[in-house]
N, C-alpha and C positions, 0 to 999 in steps of 0.2 A: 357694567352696561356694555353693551356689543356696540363695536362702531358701525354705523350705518353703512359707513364708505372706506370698506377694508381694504377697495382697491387704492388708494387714493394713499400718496405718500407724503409726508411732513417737508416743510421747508428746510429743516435740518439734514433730511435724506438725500434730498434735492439742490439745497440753497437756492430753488425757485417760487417764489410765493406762490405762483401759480399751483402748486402742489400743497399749498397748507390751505385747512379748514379746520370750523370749529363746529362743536356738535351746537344743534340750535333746535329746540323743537319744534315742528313743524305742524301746525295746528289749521293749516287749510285743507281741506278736499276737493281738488277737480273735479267736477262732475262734467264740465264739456268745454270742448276747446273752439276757436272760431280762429282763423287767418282770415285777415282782412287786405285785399288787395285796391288799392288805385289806380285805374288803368282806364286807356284812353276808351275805348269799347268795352263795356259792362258786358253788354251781350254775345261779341263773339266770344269773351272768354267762358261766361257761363255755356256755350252752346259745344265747346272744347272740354269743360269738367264732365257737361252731362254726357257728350255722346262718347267720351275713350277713357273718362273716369267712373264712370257709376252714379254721379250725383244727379241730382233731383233739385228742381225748384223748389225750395218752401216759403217764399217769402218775397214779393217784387213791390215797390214802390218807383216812388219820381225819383229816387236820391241811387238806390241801389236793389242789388238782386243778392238775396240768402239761397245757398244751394246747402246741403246735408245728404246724409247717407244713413242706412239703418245699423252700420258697422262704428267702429273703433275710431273711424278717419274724422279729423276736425272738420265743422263746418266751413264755409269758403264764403266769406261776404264780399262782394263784387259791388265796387263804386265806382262813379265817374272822376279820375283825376282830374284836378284844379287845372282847368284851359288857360288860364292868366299865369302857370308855370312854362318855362321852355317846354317842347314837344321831345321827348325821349324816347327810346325803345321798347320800356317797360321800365316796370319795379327794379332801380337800381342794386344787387349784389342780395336778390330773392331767391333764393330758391327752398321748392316746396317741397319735402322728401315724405313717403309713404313707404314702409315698412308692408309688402305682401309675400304671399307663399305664391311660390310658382312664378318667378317672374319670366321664366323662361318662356312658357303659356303666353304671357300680359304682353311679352316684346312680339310673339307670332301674330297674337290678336292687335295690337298697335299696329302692325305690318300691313295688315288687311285690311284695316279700315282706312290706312293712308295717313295716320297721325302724323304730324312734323316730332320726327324721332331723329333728335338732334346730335344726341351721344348713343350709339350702338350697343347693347347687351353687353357685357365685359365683366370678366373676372380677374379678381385683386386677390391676389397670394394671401391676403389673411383672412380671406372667404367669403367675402362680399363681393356679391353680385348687383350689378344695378345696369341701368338703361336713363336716360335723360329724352323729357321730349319739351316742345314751346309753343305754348297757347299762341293766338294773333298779337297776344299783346305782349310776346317779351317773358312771360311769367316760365320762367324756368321751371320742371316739376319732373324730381327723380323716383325712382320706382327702384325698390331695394331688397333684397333678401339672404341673409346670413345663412352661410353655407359651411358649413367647417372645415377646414381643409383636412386632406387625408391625411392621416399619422396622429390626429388632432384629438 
């Protein structure tokens, strides 16, 4: 049998468990993913997905708002955080990563619509490229695309 996780090296290699796995079969299928945020405004954040993200409302009630896209990207369920918690910044140590092509494009177009673009466009020596921006509410959300470095 082929190891699933060839890149992945044994405890023995290593002496870090973090490094050992066992094969397990895996008998779920994803078929859609959903982040669910709690945050003190529902609405500015949905109003920050739909206008510099692409997302769409599918779904509003008393409790919360469902935004989705007709692409790869996980749904985004926006509720009201518990008022009877301390008042914070946002979703403590969230952040949301999306995987696009062209982010070079996404960071000019963020620019212009005036997004709060938090972390600048930058490239990391092992080829990723990414850009960081923040809803009203704190919600961290990086915008990423693999680039392979030259000689690569």
């Amino acid at each position: 049998m082929l190891d699933p996780f060839p890149e992945q090296q044994t405890k023995e290699q290593h002496g870090d468990a973090r490094y050992h796995h066992q094969e397990v079969p895996i008998a779920m299928n994803i078929v859609a993913s959903t982040v669910t945020l709690s945050v003190a405004d529902p609405a500015a954040s949905a109003r920050f997905f739909t206008t510099h993200l692409g997302y769409r409302e599918v779904l509003a009630d008393e409790e919360s708002l469902t935004l989705g896209r007709d692409d790869a990207a996980p749904d985004v369920l926006l509720r009201q955080r518990d008022l009877e918690l301390p008042p914070g910044r946002g979703p403590v140590g969230v952040l949301v990563a999306f995987a696009v092509t062209d982010v070079a494009a996404e960071y000019a177009r963020l620019q212009r619509e005036g997004a709060n673009i938090t972390a600048p466009l930058r490239h990391e020596p092992w080829g990723e490229q990414l850009l960081e921006l923040t809803d009203p509410n704190g919600v961290v959300v990086q915008l990423a695309e693999w680039i392979p470095p030259a000689g690569s």
